[in-house]
DRENSEKE-513041 format. One line per 2 residues: for each residue y, x, z of N, C-alpha, C, CB. Coordinates in nm, 3 decimals, padded with zeros to 5 digits, m for minus. Glycine has a CB too. Layout:
N
Y,X,Z,Y,X,Z,Y,X,Z,Y,X,Z ~ ... $
***
This chain:
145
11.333,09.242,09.600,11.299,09.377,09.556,11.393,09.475,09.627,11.311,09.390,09.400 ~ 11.349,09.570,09.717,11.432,09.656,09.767,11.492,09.761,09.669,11.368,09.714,09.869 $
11.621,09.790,09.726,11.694,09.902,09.643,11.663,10.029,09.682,11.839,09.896,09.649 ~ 11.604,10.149,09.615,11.575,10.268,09.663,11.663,10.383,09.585,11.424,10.283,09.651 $
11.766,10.416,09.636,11.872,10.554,09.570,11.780,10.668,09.620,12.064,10.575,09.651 ~ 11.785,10.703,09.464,11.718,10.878,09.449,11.839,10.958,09.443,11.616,10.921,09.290 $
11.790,11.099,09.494,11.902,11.205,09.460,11.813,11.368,09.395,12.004,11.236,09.637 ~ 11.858,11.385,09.288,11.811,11.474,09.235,11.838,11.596,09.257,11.819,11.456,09.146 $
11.765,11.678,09.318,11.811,11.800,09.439,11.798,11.933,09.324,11.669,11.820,09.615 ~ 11.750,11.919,09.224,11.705,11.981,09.084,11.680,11.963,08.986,11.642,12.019,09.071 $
11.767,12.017,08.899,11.799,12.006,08.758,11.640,11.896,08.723,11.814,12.197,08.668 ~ 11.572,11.980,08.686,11.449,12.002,08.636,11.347,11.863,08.711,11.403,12.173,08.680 $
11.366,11.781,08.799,11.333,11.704,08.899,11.293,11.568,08.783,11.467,11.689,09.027 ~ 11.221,11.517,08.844,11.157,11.375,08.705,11.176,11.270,08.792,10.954,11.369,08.633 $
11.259,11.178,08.768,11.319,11.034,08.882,11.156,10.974,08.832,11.524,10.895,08.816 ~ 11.090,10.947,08.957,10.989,10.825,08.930,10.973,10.710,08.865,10.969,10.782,09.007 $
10.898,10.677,08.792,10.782,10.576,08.733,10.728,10.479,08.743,10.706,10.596,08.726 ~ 10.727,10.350,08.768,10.574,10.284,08.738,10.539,10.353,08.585,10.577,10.080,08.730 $
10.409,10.353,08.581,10.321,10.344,08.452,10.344,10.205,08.402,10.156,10.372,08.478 ~ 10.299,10.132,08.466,10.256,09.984,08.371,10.366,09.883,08.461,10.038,09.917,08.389 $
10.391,09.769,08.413,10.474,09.651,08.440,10.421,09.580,08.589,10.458,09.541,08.304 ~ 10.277,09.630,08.612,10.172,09.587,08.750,10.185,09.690,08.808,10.009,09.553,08.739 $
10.208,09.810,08.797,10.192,09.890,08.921,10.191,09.917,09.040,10.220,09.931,08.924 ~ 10.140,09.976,09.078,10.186,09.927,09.254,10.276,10.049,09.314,10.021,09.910,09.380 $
10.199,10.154,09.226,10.260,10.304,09.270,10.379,10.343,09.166,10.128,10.434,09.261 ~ 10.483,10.440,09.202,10.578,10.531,09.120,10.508,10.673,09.121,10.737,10.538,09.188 $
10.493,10.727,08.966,10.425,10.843,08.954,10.544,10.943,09.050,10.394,10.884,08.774 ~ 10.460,11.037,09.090,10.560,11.125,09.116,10.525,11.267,09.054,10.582,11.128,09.267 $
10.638,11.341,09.026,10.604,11.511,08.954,10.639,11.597,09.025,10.673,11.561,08.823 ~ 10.562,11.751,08.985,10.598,11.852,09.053,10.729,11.891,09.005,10.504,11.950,09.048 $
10.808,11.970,09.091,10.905,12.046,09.059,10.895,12.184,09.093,11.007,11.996,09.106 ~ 10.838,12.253,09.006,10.863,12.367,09.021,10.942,12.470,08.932,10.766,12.397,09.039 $
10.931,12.623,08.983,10.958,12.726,08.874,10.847,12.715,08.782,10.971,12.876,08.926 ~ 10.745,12.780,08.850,10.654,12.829,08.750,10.496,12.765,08.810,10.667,13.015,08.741 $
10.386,12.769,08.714,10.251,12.640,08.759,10.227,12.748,08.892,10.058,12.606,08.611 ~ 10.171,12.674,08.971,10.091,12.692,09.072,09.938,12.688,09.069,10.131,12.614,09.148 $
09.855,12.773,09.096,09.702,12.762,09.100,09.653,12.712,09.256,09.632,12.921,09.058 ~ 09.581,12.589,09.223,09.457,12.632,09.393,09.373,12.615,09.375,09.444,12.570,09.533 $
09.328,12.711,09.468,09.198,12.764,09.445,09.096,12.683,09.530,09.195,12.915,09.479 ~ 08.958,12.687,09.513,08.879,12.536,09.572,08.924,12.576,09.713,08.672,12.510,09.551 $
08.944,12.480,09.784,08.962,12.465,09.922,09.112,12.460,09.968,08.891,12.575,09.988 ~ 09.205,12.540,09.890,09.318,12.545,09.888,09.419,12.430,09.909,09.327,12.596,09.797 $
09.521,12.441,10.018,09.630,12.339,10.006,09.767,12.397,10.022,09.613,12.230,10.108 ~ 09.864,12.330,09.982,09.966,12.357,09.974,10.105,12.294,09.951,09.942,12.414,09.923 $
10.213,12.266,09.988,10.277,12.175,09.958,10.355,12.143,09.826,10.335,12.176,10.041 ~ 10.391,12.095,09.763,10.460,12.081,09.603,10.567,12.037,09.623,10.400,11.989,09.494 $
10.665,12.056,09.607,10.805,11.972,09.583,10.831,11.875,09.505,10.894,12.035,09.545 ~ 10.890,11.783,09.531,10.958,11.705,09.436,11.096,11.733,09.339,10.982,11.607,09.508 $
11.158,11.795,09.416,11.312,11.751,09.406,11.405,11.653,09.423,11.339,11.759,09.328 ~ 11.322,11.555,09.491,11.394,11.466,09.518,11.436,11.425,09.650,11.352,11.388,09.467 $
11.503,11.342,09.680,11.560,11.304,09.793,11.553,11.161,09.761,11.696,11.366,09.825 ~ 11.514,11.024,09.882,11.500,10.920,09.846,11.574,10.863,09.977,11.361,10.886,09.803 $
11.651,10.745,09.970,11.720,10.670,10.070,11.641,10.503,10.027,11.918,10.689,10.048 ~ 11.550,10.486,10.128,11.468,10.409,10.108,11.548,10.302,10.251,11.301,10.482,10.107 $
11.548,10.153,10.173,11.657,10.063,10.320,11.542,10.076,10.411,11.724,09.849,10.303 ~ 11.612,10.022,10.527,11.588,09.988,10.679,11.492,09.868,10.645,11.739,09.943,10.782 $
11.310,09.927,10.727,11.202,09.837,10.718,11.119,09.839,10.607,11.243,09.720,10.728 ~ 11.169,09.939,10.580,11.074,09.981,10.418,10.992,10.154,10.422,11.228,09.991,10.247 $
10.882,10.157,10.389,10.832,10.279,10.432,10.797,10.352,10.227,10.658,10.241,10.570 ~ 10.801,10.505,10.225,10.716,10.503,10.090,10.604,10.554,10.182,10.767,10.608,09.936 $
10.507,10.504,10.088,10.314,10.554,10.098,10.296,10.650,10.049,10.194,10.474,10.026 ~ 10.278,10.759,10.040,10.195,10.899,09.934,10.094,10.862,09.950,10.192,11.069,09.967 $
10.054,10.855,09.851,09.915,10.829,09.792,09.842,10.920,09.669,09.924,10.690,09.741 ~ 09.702,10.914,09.690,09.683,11.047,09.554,09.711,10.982,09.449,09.524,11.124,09.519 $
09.629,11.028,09.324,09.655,10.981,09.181,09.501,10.993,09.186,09.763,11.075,09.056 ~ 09.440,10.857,09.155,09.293,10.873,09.175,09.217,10.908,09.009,09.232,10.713,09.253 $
09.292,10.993,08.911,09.288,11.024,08.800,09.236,11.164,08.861,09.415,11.001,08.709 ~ 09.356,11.231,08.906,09.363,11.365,08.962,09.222,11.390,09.064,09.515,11.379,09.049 $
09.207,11.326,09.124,09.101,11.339,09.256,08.905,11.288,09.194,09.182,11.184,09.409 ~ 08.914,11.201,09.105,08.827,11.225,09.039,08.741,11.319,08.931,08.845,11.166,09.026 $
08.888,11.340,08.838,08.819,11.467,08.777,08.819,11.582,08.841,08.868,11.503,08.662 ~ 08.903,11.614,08.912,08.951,11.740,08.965,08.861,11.804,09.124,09.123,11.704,08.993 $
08.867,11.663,09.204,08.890,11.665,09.334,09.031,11.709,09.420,08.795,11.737,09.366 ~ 09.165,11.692,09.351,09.277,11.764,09.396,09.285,11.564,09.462,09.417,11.871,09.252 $
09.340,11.614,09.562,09.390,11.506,09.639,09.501,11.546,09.761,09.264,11.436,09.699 ~ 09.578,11.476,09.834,09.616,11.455,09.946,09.586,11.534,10.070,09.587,11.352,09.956 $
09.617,11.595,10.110,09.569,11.629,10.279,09.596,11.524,10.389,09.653,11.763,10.339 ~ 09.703,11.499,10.349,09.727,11.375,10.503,09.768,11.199,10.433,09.927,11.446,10.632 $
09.655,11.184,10.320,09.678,11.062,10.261,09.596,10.956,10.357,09.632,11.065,10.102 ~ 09.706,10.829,10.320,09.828,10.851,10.313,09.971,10.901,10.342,09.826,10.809,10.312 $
10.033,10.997,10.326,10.172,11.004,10.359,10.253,10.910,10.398,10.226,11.042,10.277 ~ 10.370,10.969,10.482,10.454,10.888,10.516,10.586,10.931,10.476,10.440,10.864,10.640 $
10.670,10.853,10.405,10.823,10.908,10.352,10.914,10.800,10.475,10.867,10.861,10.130 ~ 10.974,10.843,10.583,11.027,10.757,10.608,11.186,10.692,10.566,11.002,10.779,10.705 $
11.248,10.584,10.617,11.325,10.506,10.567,11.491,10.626,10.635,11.283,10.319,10.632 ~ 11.483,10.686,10.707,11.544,10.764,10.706,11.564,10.930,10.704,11.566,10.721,10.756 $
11.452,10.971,10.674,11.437,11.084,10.570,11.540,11.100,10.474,11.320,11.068,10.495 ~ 11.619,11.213,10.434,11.685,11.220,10.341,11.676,11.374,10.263,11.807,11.176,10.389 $
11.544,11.461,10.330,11.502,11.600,10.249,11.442,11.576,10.155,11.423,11.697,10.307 ~ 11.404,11.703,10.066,11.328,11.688,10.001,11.183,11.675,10.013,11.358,11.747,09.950 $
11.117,11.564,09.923,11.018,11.480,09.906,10.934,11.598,09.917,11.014,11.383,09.780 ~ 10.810,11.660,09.984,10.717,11.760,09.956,10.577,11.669,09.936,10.714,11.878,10.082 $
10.460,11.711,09.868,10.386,11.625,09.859,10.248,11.736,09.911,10.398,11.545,09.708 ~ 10.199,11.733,10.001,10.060,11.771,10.055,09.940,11.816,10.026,10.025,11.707,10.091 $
09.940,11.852,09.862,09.795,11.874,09.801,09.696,11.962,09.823,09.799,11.892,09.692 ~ 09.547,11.935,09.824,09.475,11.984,09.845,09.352,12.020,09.747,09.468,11.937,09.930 $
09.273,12.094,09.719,09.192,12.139,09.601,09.056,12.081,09.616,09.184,12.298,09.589 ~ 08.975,11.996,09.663,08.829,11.969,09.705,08.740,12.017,09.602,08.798,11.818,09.729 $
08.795,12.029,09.476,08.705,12.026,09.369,08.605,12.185,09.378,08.807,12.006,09.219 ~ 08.529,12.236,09.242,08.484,12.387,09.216,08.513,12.494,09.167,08.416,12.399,09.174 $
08.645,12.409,09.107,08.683,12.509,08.996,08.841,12.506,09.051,08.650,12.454,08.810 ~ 08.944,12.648,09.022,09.079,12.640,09.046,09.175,12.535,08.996,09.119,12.745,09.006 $
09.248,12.515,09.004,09.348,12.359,08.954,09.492,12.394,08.953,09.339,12.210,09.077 ~ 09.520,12.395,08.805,09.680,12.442,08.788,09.815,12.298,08.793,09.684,12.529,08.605 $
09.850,12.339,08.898,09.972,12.237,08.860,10.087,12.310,08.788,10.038,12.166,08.996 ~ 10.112,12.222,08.691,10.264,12.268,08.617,10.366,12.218,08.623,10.276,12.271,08.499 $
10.506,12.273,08.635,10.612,12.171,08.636,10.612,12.084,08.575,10.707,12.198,08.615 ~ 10.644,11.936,08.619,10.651,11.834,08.554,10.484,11.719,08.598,10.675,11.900,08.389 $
10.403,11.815,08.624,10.233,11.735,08.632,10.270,11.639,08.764,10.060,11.874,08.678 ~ 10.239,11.503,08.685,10.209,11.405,08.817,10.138,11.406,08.922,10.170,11.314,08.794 $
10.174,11.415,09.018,10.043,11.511,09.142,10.032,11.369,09.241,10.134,11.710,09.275 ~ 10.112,11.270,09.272,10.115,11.191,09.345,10.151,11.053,09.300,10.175,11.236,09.424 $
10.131,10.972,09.374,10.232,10.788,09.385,10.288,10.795,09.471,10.167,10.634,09.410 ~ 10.337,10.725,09.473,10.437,10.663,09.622,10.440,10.471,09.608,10.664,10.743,09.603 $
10.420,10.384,09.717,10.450,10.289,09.712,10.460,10.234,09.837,10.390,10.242,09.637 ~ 10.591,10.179,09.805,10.763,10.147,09.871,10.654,10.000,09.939,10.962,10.098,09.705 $
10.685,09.991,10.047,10.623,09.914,10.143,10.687,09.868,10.284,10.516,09.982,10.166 ~ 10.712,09.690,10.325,10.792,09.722,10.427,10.645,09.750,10.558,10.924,09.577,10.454 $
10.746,09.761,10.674,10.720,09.817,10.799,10.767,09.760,10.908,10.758,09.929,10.805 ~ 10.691,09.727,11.010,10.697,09.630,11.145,10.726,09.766,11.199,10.546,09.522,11.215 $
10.802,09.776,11.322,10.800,09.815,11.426,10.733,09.745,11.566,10.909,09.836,11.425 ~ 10.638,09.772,11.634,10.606,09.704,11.720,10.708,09.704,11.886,10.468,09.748,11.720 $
10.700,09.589,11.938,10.733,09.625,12.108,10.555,09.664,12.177,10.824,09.434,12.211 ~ 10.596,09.775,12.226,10.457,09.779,12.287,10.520,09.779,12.443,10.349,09.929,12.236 $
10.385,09.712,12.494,10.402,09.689,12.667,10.324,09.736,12.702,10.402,09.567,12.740 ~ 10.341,09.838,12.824,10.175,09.879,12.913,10.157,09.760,12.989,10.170,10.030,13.040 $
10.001,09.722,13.029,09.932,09.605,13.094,09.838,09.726,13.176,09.841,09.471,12.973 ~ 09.821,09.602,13.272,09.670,09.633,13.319,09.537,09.631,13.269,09.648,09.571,13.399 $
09.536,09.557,13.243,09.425,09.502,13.113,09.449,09.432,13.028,09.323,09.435,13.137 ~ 09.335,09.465,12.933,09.358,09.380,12.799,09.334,09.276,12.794,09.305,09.408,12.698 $
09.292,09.158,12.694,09.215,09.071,12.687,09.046,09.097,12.616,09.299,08.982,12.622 ~ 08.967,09.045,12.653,08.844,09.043,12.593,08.817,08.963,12.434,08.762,08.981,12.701 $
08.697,09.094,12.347,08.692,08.993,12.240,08.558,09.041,12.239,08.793,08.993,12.099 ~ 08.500,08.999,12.115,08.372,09.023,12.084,08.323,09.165,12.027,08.344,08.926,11.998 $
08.395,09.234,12.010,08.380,09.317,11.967,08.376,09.466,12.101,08.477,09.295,11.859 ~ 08.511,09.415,12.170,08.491,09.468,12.292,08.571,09.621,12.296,08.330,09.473,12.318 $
08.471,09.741,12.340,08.524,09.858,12.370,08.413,09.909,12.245,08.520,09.917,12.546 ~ 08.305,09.861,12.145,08.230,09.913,12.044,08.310,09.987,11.962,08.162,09.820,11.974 $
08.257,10.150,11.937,08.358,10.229,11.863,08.295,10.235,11.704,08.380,10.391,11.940 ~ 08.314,10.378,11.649,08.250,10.376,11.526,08.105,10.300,11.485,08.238,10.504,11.505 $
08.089,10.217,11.337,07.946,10.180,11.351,07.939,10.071,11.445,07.857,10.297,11.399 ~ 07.986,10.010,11.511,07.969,09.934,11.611,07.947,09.779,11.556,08.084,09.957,11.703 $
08.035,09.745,11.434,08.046,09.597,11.362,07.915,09.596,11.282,08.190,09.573,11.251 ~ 07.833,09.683,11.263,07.742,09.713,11.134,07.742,09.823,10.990,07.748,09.594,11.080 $
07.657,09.791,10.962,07.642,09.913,10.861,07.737,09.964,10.774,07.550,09.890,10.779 $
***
């Protein structure tokens, strides 16, 4: 189990969560002054307050809250996110409004997950060519329906 040190950049800041004993994700909350509205189409970033020192080979995921994105349509702009392992600002989280109606976040409202995941670095080599497979140079749609 990796060790992940939080730093609480604000009073008011909510150290993450699992919900349940299975979880996969840590809730995460807004930190703000005062709620924020968006309006349909609207995005904007949210704070955390936190600061996370996540070890070497370990990535966090932002991920939505598929509670939020169903009733709402508030989701992610660039989900998944990437928190990397040496990042040490504050956590901002990406949200976006898809839904019809405006969507208030309030300090404290769970807007996101995060889940702590390790990470390969690859060696990449330029070649001349690749090798052949069956699949080939077929782009979108290409495997079937």
């Amino acid at each position: 189990m990796p060790r992940v040190e939080i730093k609480k950049l604000r009073p008011d800041a909510v150290i993450p969560q699992y919900a349940t004993a299975q979880a996969a994700g840590l809730d995460l909350c807004a930190a703000l002054d005062a709620p924020v509205v968006l309006k349909p189409g609207e995005r904007t970033a949210i704070d955390t307050g936190l600061a996370f020192a996540l070890p070497p080979g370990f990535e966090g995921q932002l991920r939505p809250r598929s509670g939020l994105a169903r009733k709402n349509g508030v989701t992610l702009v660039n989900s998944p996110g990437t928190l990397d392992a040496d990042f040490r600002g504050s956590l901002m989280i990406l949200v976006i409004n898809h839904g019809a109606e405006p969507f208030e976040i309030r300090p404290g409202d769970r807007i996101a997950q995060m889940v702590i995941a390790p990470v390969a670095q690859a060696e990449l080599v330029e070649v001349a060519e690749l090798g052949d497979t069956a699949r080939g140079a077929g782009g979108f749609g290409s495997t079937g329906r």
